[in-house]
N, C-alpha and C positions, 0 to 999 in steps of 0.2 A: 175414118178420120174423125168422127163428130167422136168415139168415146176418147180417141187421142185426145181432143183438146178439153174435152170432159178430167180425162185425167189431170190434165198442166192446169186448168184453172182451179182445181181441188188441192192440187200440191203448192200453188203459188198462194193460195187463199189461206193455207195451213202451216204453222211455224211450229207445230207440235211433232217431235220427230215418228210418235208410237203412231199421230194419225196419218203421217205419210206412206209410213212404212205399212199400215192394213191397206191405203190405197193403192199403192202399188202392188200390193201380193195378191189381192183381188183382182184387179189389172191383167196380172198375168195368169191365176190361174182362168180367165173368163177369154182373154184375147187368145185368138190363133195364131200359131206362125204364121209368114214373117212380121206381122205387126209390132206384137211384141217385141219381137226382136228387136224392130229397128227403134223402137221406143226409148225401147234401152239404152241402144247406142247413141239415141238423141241427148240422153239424160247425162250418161255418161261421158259425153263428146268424144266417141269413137268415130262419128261418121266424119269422113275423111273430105266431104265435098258441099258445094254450094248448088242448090237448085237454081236459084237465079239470084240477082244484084241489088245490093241495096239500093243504087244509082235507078234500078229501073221500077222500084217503088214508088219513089220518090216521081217520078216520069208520068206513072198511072195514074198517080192522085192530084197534080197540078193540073191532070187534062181534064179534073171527075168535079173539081172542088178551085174557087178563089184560089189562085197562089198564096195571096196576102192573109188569107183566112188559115190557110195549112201550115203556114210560117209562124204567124200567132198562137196556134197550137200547139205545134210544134214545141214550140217556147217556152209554153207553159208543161206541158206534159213532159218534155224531156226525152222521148223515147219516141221514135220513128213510128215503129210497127204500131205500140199504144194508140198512138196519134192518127193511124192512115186505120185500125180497123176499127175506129171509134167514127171517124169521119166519111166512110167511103159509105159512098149515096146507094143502096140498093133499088135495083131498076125495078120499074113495074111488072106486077105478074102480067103475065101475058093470057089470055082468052084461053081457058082449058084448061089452065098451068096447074098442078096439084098446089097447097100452100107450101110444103114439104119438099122441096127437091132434095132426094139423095144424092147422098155423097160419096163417092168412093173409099175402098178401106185405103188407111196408114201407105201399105204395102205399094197398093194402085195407083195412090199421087206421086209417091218417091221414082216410080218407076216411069211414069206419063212423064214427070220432066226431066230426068234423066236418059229419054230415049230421042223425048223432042229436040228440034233443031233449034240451031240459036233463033230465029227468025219468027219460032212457032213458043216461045218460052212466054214473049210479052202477050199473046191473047190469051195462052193458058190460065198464064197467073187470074188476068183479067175476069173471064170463066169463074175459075174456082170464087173468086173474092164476093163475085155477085150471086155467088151462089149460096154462100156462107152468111151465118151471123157476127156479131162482132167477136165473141171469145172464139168462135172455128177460125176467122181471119187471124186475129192474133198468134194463133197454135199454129197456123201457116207459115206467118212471115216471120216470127221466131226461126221453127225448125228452118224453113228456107235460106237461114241466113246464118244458120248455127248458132242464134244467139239465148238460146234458152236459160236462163238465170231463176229457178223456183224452187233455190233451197233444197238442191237435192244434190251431193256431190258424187265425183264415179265410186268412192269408197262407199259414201249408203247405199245407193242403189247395187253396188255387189256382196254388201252385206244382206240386201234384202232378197238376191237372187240364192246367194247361202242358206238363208231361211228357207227361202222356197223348196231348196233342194234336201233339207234335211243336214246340213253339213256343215263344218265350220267355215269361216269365212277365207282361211288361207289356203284352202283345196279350191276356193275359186280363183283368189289371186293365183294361185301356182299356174293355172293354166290358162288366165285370160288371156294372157300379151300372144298366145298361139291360137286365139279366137277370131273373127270377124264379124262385121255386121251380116245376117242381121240374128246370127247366135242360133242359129236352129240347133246344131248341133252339143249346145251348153243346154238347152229344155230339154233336150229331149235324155240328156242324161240325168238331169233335175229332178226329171219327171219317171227316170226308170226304164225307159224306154230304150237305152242305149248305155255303153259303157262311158267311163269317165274318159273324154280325150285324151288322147296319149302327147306329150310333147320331146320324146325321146328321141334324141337323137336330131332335134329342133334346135337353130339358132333362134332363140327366144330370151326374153328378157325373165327372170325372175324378181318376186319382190324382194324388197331393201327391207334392212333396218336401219332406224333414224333414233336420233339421240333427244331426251327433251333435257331445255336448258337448267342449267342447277342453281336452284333457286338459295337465298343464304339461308335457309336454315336446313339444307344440306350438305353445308359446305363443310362441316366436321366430320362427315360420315365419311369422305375420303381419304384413304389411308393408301400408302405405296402396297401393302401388302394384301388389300381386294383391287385395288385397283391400278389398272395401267394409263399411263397418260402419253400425248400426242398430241405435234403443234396440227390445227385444225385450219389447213392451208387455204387461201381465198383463189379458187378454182370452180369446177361444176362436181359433182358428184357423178360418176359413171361406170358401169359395170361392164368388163369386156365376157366374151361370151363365145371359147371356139369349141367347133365338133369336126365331126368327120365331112360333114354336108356342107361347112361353111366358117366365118367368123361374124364378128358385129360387135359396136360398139354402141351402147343403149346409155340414155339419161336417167335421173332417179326416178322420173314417171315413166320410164317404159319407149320413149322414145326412140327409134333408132338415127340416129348421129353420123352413122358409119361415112355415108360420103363426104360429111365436113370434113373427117378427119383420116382420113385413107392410108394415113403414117400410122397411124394408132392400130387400124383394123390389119394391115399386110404384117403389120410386129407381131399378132395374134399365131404363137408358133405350138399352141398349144390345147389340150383338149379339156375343158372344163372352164369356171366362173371364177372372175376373182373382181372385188371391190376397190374403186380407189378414188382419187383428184386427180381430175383432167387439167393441168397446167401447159404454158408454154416453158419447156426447159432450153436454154441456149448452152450448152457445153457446162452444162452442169449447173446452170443460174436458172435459179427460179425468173421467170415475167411476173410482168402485172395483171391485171384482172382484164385492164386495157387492152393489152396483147392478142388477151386471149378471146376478147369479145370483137373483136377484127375478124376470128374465124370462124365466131360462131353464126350457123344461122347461112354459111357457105356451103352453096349444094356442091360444089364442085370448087374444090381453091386452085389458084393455080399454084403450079412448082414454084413460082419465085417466093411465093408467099408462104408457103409449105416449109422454102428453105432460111426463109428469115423469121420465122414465123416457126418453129420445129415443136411438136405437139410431145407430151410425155404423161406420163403414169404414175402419182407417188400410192403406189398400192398399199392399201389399209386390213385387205382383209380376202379372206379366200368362202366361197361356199361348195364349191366344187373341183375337186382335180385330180385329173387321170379317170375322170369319169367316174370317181368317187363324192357322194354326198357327205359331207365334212360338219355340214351347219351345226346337227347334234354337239359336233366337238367343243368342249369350253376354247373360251379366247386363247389361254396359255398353249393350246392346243394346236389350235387355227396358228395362231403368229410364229410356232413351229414348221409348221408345213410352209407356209408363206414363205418365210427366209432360207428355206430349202429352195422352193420356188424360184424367189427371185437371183440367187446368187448366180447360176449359169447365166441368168440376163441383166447383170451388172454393167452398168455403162451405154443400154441399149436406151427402150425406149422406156423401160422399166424401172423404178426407182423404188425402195423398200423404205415406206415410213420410218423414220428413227423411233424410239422410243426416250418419253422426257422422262429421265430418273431424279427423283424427288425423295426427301427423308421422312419430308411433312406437307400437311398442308399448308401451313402459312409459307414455306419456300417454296412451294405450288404456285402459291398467289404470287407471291414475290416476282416468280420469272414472268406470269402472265402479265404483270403491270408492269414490263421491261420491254415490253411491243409495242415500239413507238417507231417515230420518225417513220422507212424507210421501211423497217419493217410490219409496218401496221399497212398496208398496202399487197403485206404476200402472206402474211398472218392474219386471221381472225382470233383466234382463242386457242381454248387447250380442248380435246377430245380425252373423255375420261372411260373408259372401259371396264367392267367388271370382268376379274380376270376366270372367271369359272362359268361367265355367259354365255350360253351358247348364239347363236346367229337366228335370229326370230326375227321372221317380217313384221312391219308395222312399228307401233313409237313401245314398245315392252316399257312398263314402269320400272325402275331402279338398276335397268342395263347399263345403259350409254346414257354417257353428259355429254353435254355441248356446254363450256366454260368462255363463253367471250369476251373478250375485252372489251374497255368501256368504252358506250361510242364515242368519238366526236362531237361539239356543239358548237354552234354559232348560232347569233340572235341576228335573224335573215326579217325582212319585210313584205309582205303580203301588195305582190301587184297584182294580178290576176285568179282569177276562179270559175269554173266551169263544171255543170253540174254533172253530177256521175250517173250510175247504170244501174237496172234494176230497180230496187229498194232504194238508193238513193237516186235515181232520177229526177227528183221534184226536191232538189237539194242541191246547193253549189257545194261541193264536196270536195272538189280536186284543186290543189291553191298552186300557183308560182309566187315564188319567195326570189327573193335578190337581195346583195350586197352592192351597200354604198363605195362609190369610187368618187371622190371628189363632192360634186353636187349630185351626182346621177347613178340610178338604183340601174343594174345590171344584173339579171337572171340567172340562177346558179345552181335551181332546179325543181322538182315539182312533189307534190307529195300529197296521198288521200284517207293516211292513217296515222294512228296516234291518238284520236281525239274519243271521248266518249259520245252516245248517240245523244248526250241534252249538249253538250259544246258545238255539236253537229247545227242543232237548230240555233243556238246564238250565232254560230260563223254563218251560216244563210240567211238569218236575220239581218247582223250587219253589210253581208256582201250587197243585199238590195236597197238594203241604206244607203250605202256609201257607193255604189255604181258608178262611173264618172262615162264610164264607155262602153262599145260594143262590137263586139265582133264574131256575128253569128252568136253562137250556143257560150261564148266565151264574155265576160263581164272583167272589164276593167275596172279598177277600185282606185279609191283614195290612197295614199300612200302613207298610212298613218298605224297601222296594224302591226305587229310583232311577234313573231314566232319564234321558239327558239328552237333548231331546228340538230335532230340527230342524224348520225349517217358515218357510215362504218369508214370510209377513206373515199377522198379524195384524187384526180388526176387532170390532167392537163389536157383541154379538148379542145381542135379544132373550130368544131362543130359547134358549138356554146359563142355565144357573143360576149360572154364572161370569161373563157377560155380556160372553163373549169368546167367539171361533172362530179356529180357525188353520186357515191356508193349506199345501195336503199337508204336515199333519205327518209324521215320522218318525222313526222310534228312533234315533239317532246311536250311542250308546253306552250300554253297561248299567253304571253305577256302582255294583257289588258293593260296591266298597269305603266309599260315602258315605253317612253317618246319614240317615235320613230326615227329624229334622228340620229338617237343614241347606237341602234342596230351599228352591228359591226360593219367594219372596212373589208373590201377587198384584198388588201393588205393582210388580213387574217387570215384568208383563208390560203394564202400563197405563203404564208409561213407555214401552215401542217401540212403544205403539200411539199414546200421546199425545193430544192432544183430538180 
């Protein structure tokens, strides 16, 4: 445990990518299994569980420490765990006690509270913390609670395990999503010791390719004759996945999905991978993004909602079928096979992306700036394709665009701020914004990015300025601030006491300079959402 948290305060200390990446490859080749292992999975939040409760941190340390002393910290520091392993009173040695109490490995602790009873959870913890210094506490109640944030994402850490193993980094994605914590079986073929895991004949997720957005002074290189284009539907990205063993339906992270959506996985009538937009399709009508996030996130939907509610596939792209690996094949290729693919399941669950034919780019642009109204709600942009690319995991430079349309804006007001996680913890970072209705500002949604990191510090500057109220970890402000605020569409929410939601809002701009009661009307926003 003590080189675990050795490790996380080296890697949270350290913002240079070359020194995390030797920390961790030392890490690994020095730790034993399953330490390692599960380290990893720490890093890369594979561990699928909670040791114990935030709620009962919080429990320990009101009993150890002033409540009103723990709340003022709290306050200040922003971050629970920071807070309770900076605070927690270490008891006195006892007569005999070495200075040093060992600590058990990584492996030992995962396992102790994973086996304890609920009952036997709150004096463990207690145990461990009085055992610990402050960075070993913290390395605790992190992992404990899955909340590790030290600038390491599951992509480095698997490019670093690539490294490790001598190999590129996509022979490790190709077989991660068929691994488990705590990876004994990924070292030890790292290490030579065994062969490369097999995932043949596995319902398993494979890695995507992702498009980066086409910035304008790429926008000339696109031509109908390298490239193909497609409307880039506002859905989830999803990969279905059948074999002989099974089906599944998996997210662009690897996720499996399959029991939201069980229309999706029983339509799986076939053997091999294909890529698409998970939509709600009703007799051939696209839904809204609304629709479709009613089912998301349901372990188990029921029929009725399954049947007003009907889940669909506009397929973009094939990597596998009939148990053939296809990705080698250029696009012109793939979208061959694909519409071979999809024609027997015409009308089902299946839907064959169209292809947008264009003469130019400037009629390119044209149809893109024609997504409005109604359709900027089931539309995002245009998907641009290089027609001789073949299918590469990861973002491949000059493959795939993502062309989207221009957001939304409204100049929203600044009521609330609440400071954020990690690196921003000791920052009001996260704002709610509202539109005017009459005399009175009404919430319309909340947003944490957009801003540069010196705008960061004037927005936390002013929030402690202007504070008027409080509520817990959350600061009420003056109502005098102006943002103007982007965000892809709009819909109509119960849920909202504005009776609106926006689509990834974001701070555009901070309008210092514009009165606040100039900020737009409610009114506005119920026009681009319209009936």
């Amino acid at each position: 445990m003590r080189a675990f948290a050795k490790l996380l305060d080296q890697l949270y200390f350290t913002s240079a990518n070359n020194a995390k990446r030797a920390y961790l490859l030392d890490y690994f080749r020095s730790t034993p299994d399953p330490d390692r292992g599960f380290a990893l999975a720490a890093l890369a939040g594979t561990l699928d569980f909670d040791l114990f409760k935030r709620g009962l941190i919080r429990e320990l340390i009101e009993e150890r420490v002033d409540p009103t002393l723990f709340a003022m910290s709290y306050d200040y520091v922003g971050e629970i765990s920071e807070t309770v392993a900076h605070l927690w009173p270490t008891p006195p040695r006892q007569p005999g006690q070495p200075d040093d109490t060992d600590l058990p490995s990584l492996s030992r602790v995962i396992d102790e509270f994973r086996t304890a009873g609920k009952a036997d959870i709150r004096s463990l913890l207690a145990d461990f913390l009085d055992r610990m210094n402050a960075s070993e506490r913290w390395a605790l109640l992190k992992l404990g609670t899955r909340g590790l944030r030290v600038g390491v994402s599951a992509r480095f850490a698997k490019k670093v395990v690539a490294e490790f193993a001598g190999v590129d980094v996509h022979e490790v994605e190709e077989i991660w999503h068929a691994l488990a914590p705590p990876y004994e079986d990924l070292f030890a073929w790292a290490e030579g010791r065994a062969p490369r895991p097999s995932i043949e004949g596995r319902v398993v997720f494979h890695p995507v390719m992702l498009a980066h957005p086409l910035e304008d002074d790429k926008v000339e290189t696109i031509s109908p004759d390298q490239f193909a284009a497609e409307w880039k539907y506002d859905g989830i990205r999803v990969q279905l996945v059948g074999e002989r063993s099974g089906s599944g339906v998996f997210s662009r992270t690897g996720d499996d999905i399959s029991g939201a959506f069980p229309d999706i996985r029983d339509a799986i009538d076939f053997r091999g991978v294909v890529d698409g937009e998970l939509l709600i399709i009703r007799n051939g009508e696209i839904g809204s993004f609304q629709d479709l996030q009613t089912r998301l996130g349901r372990k188990s939907p029921s029929a009725k909602m399954i049947a007003e509610r009907p889940a669909g596939i506009m397929l973009y792209d094939a990597l596998n079928l009939d148990g053939e690996d296809i990705r080698p094949l250029p696009f012109r290729e793939r979208r061959i096979r694909l519409e071979a693919f999809s024609a027997p399941r015409k009308g089902g669950r299946f839907h064959l992306s169209p292809l947008v034919t264009f003469e130019s780019v400037e009629a390119l642009a044209a149809l893109r700036a024609q997504i409005a109204g109604e359709d900027a709600g089931l539309i995002e942009g245009l998907m641009l394709k290089r027609w001789d690319a073949p299918y590469l995991p990861g973002r491949p430079t000059g493959q795939w665009y993502k062309w989207k349309r221009d957001p939304l804006l409204l100049d929203a007001v600044l009521m609330y701020a609440q400071r954020g996680h990690g690196k921003r913890s000791s920052f009001y970072s996260d704002y709610t914004f509202g539109l005017w209705k009459d005399d009175q500002l009404l919430p319309i949604g909340k947003a944490y990015f957009g801003f540069s990191d010196d705008e960061l510090k004037q927005l936390d500057k002013w929030v402690r300025a202007h504070a008027i109220g409080r509520f817990g970890p959350v600061r009420e402000v003056e109502k005098a601030l102006v943002f103007e605020v982007a965000f892809d569409s709009a819909h109509r929410s119960k849920r909202h006491k504005s009776g609106f939601a926006l689509r990834f809002p974001r701070i555009s701009r901070i309008r210092w300079d514009k009165p606040a009661h100039e900020a737009d009307q409610l009114s506005a926003l119920e026009t681009l959402v319209g009936e």
